[in-house]
Z-matrix of the N, CA and C atoms (Angstrom, degrees):
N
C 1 1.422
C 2 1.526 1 109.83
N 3 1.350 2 122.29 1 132.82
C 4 1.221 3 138.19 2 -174.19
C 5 1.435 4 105.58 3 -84.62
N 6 1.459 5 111.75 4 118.70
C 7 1.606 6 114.39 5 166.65
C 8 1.588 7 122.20 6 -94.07
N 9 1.423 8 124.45 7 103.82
C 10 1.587 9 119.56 8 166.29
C 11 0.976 10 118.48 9 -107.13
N 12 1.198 11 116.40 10 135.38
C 13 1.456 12 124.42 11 -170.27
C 14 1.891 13 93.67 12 -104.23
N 15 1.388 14 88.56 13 141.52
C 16 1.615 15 98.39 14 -175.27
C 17 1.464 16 113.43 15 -113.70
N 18 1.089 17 154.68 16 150.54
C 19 1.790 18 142.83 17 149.54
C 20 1.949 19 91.82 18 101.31
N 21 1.313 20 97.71 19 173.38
C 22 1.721 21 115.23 20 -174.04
C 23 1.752 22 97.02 21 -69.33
N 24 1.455 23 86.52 22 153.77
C 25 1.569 24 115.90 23 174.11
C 26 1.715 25 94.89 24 -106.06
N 27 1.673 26 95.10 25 165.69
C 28 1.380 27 95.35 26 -169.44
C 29 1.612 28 108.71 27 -102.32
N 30 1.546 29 107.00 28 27.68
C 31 1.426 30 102.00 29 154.97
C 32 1.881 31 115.24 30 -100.13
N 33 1.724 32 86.94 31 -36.10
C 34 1.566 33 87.98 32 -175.36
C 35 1.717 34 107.49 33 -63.19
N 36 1.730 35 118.35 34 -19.34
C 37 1.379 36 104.34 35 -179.52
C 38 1.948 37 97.89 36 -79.20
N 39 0.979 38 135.96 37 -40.24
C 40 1.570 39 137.67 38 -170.35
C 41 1.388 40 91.32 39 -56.95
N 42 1.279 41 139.53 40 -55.95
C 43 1.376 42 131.72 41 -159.39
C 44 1.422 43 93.19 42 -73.99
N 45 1.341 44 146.91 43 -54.30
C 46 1.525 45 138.27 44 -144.30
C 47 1.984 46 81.14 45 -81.81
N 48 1.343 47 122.19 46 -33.80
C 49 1.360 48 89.63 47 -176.29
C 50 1.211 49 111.82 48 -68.83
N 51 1.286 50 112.36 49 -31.11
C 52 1.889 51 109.26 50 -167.84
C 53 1.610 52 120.32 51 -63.76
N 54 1.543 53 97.82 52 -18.28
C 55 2.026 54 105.68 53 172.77
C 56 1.119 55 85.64 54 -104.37
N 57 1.445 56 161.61 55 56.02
C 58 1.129 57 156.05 56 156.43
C 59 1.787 58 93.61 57 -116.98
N 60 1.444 59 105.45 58 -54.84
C 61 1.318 60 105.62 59 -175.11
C 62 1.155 61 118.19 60 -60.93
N 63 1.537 62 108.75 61 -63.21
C 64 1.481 63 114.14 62 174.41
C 65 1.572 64 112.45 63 -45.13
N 66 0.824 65 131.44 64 -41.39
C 67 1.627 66 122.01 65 168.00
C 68 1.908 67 123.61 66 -42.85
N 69 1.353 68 85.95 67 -46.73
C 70 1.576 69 95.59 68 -179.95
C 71 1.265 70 104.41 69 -71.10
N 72 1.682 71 123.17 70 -59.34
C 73 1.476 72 95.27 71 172.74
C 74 1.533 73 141.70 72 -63.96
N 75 1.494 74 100.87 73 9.17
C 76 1.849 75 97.11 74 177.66
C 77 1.915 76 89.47 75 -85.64
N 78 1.422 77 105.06 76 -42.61
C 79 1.769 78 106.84 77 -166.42
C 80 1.986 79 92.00 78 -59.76
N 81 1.097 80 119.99 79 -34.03
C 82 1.257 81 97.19 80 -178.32
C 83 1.662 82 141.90 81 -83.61
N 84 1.796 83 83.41 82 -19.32
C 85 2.005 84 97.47 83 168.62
C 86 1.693 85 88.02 84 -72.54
N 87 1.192 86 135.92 85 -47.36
C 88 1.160 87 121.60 86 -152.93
C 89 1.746 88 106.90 87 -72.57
N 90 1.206 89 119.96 88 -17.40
C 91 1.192 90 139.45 89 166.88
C 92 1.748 91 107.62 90 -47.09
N 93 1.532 92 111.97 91 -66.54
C 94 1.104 93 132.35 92 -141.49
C 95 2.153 94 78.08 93 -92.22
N 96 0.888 95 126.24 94 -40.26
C 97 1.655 96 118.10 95 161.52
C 98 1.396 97 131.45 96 -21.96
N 99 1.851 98 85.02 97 -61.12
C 100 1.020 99 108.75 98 -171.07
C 101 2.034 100 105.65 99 -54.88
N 102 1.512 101 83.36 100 -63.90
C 103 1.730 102 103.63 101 -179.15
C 104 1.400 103 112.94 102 -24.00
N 105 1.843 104 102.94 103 -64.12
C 106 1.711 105 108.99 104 165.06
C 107 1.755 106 125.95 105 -32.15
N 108 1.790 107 103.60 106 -56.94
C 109 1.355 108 101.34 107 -167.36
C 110 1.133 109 107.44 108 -64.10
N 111 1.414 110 115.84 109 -34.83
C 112 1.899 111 114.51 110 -173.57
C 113 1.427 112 113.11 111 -56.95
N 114 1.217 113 103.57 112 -23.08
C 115 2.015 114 114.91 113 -159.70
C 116 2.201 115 75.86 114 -81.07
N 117 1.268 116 104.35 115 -72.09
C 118 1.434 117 103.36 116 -142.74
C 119 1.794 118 92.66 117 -47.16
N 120 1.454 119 112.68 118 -30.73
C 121 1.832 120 100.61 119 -171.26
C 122 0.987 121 101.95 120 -68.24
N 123 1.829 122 124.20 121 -25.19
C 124 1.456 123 98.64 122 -167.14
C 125 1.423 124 115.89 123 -74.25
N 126 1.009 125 104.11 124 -11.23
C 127 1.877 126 115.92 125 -173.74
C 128 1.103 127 115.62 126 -108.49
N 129 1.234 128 137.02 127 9.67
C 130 1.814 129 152.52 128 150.63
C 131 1.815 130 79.22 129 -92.52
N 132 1.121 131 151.82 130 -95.72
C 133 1.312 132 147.41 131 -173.84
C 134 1.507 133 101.82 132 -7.01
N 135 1.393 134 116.20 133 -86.69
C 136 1.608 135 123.29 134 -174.38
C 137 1.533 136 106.41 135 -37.78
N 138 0.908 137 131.44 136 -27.59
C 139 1.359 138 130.93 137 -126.54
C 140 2.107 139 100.11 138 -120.70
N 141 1.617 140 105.30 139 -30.76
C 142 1.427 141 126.49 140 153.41
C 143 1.867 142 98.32 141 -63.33
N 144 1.276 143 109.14 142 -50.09
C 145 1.681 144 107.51 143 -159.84
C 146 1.598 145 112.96 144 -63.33
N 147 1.697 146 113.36 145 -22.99
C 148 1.296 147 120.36 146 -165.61
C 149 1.588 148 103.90 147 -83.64
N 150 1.801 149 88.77 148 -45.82
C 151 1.641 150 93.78 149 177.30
C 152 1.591 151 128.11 150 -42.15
N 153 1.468 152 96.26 151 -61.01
C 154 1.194 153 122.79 152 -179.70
C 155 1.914 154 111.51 153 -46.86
N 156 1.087 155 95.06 154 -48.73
C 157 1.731 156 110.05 155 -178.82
C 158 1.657 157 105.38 156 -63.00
N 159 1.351 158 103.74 157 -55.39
C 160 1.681 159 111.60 158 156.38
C 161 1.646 160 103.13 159 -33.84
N 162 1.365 161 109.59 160 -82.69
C 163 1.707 162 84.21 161 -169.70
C 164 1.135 163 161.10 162 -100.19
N 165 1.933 164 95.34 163 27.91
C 166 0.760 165 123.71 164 159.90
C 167 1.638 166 117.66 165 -64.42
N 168 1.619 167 111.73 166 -58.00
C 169 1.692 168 113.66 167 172.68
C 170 1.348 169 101.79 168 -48.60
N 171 0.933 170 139.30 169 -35.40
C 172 1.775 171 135.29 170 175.36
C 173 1.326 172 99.33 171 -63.77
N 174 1.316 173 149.22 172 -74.39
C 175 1.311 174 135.07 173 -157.06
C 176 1.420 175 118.07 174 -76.97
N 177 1.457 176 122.61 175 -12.91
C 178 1.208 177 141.50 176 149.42
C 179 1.763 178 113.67 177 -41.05
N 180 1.634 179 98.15 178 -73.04
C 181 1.649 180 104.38 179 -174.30
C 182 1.635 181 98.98 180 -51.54
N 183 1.354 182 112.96 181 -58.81
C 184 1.315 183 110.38 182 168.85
C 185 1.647 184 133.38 183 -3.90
N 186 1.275 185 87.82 184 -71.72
C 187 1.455 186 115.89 185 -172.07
C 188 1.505 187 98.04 186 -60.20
N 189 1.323 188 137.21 187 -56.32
C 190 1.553 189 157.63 188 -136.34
C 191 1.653 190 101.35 189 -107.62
N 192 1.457 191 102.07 190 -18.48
C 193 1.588 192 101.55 191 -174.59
C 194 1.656 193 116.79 192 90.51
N 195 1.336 194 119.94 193 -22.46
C 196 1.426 195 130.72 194 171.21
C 197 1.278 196 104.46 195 -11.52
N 198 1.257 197 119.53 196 127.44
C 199 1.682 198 124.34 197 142.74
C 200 1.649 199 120.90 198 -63.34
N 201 1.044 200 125.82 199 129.74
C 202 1.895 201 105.35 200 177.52
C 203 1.307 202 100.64 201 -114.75
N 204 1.274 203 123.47 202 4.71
C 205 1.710 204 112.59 203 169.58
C 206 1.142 205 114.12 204 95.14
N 207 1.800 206 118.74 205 6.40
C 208 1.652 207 108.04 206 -176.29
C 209 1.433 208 105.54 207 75.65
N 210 1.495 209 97.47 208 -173.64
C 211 1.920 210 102.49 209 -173.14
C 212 1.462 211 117.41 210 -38.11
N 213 0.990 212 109.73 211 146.22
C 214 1.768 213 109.49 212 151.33
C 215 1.630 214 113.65 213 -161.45
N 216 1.319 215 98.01 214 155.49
C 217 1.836 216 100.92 215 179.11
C 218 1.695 217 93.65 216 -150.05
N 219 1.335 218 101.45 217 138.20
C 220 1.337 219 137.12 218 -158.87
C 221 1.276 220 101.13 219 -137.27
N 222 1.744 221 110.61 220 130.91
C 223 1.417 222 112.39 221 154.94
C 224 1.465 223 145.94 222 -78.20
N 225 0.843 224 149.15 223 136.97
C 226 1.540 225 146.20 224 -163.87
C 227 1.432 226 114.14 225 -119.40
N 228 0.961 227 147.24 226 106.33
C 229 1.992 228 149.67 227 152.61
C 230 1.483 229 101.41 228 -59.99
N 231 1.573 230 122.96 229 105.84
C 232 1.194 231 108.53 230 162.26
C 233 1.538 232 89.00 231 -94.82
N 234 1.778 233 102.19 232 -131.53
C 235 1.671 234 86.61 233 -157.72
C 236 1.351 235 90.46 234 -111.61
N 237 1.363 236 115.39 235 116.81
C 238 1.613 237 131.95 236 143.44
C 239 1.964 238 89.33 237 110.49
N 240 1.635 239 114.07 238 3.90
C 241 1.327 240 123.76 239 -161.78
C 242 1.730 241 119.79 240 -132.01
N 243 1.000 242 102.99 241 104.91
C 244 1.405 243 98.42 242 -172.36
C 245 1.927 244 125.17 243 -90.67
N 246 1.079 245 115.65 244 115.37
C 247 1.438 246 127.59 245 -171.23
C 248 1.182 247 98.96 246 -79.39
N 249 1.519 248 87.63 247 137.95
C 250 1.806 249 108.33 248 149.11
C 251 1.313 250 129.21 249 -101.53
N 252 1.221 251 155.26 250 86.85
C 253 1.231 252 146.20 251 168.91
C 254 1.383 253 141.91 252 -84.13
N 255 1.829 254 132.47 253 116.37
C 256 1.232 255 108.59 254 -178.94
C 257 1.310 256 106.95 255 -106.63
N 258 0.975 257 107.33 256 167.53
C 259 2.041 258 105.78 257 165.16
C 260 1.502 259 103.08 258 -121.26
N 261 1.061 260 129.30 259 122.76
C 262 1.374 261 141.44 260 156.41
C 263 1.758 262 111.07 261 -88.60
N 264 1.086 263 105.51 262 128.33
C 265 1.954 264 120.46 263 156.07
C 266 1.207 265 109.15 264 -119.75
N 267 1.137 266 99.62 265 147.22
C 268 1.442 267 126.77 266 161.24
C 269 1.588 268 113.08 267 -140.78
N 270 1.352 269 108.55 268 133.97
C 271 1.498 270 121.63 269 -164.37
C 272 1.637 271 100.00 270 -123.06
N 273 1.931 272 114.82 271 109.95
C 274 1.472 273 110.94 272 -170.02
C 275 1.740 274 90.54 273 -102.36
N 276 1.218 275 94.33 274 -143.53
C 277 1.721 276 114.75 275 166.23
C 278 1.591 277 106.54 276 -55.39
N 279 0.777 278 104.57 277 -90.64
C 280 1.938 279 93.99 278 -176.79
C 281 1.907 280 93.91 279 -139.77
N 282 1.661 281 98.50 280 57.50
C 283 1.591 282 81.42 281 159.96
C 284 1.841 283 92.67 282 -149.62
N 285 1.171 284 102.06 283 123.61
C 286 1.336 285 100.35 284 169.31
C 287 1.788 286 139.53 285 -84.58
N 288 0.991 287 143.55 286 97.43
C 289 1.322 288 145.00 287 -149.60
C 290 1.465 289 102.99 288 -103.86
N 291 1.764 290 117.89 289 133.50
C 292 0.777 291 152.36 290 156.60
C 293 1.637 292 136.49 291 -70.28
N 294 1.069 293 149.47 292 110.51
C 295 1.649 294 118.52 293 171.52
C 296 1.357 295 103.68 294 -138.13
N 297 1.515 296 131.19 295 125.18
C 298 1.628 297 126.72 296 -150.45
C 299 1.810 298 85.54 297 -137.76
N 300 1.327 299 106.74 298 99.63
C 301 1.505 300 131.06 299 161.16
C 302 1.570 301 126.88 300 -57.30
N 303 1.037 302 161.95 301 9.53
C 304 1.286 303 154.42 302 -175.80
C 305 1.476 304 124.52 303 -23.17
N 306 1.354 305 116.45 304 115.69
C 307 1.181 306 107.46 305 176.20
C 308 1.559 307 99.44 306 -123.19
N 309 1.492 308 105.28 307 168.79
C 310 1.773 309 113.20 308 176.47
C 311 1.727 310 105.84 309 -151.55
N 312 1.368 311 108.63 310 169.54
C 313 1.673 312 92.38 311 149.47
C 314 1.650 313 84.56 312 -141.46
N 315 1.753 314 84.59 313 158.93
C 316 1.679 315 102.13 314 -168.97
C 317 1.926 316 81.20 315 -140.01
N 318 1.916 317 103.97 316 177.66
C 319 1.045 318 127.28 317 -147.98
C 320 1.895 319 91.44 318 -69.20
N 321 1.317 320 121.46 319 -40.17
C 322 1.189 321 121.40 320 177.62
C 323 1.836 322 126.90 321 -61.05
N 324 1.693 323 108.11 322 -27.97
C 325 1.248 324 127.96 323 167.49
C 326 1.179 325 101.89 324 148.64
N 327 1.391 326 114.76 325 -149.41
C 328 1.429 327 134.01 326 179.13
C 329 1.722 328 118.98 327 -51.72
N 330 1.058 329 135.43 328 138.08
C 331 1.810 330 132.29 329 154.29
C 332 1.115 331 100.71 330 -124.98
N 333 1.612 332 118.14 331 158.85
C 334 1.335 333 147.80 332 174.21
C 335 1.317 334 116.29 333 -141.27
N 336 1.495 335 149.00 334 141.04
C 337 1.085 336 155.97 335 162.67
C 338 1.643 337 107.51 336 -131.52
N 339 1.430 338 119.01 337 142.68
C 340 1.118 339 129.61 338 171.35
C 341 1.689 340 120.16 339 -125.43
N 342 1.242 341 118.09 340 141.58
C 343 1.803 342 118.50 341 -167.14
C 344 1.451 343 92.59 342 -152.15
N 345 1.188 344 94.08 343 121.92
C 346 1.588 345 113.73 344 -178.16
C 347 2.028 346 118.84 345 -127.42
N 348 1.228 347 105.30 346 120.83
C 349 1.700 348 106.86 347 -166.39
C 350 1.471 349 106.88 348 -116.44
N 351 1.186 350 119.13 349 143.55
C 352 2.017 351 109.11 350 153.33
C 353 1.417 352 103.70 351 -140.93
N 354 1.649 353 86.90 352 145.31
C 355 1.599 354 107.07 353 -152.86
C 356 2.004 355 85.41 354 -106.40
N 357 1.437 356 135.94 355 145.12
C 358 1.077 357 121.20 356 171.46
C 359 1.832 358 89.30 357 -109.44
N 360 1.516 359 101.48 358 149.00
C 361 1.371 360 112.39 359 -142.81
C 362 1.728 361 80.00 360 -125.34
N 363 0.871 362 131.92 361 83.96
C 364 1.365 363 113.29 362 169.44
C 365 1.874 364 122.50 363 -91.66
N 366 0.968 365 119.96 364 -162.37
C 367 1.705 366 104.35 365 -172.08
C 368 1.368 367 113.54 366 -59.21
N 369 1.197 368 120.52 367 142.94
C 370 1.378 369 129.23 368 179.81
C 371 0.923 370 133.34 369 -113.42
N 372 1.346 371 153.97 370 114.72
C 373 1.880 372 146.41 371 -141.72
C 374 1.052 373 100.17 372 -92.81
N 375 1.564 374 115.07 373 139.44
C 376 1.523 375 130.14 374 -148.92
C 377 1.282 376 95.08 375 -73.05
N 378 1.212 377 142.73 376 -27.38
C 379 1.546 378 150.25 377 -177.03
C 380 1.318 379 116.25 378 -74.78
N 381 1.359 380 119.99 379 -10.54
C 382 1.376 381 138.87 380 166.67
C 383 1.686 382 102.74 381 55.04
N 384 1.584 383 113.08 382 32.21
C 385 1.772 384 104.60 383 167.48
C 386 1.383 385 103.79 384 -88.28
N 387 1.293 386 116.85 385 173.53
C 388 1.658 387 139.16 386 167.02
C 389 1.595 388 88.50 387 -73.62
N 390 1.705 389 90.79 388 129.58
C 391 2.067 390 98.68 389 165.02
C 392 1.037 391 126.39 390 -119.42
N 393 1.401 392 123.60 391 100.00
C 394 1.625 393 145.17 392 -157.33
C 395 1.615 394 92.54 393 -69.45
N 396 1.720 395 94.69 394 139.12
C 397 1.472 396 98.71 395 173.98
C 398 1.517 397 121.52 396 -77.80
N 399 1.310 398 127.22 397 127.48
C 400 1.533 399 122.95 398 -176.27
C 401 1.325 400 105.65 399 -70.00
N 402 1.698 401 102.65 400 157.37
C 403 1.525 402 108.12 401 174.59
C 404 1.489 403 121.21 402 -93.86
């Protein structure tokens, strides 16, 4: 009498779980990658937004004549991320210079971004309005 055995043995089921598993844990470090890269853009993101806002209030005072007091650096909490920001001026002949530093640390280490503007400042009416050109 002929014996065939039909359906899985209980090695071929142990092995299909063990590349079953190992699969899931590559999909899940790659998961947890992912998680990282999203965190570090979101905080290179924030971190463009502060700058930017930085020099914008600079070309603003500019415009208006504002004093801003020379250097300053201020802290910022974005979310779960804490900023560093400096503002540098420099005031030449009639060009005003900006340089807005950001620093952070995120799960990968340290970031830095730098944004640098010059505003040319020419005379400004003591009344500090906008002066529409006549027709």
């Amino acid at each position: 009498m002929e014996n065939r055995q039909r359906g899985f043995s209980l090695i071929e089921a142990l092995i299909s779980l063990v590349v079953l598993g190992i699969g899931l844990l590559g999909l899940a470090q790659l998961q947890a990658r992912l998680w990282s890269a999203s965190a570090d853009l979101h905080s290179s993101d924030e971190a463009y937004l502060l700058a930017g806002n930085s020099l914008e209030q600079f070309a603003i005072a500019q415009l208006f004549g504002v004093d801003l007091g020379g250097d300053s650096t201020t802290q910022v909490t974005g979310s779960a991320t804490q900023f560093v920001v400096n503002l540098t001026l420099t005031e030449l002949e009639q060009i005003a210079e900006a340089r807005v530093q950001v620093e952070w640390e995120h799960q990968s280490g340290l970031g830095s971004l730098t944004l640098d503007s010059a505003i040319y400042t020419n005379s400004r009416p003591s009344d500090n309005r906008l002066l529409l050109a006549e027709d």
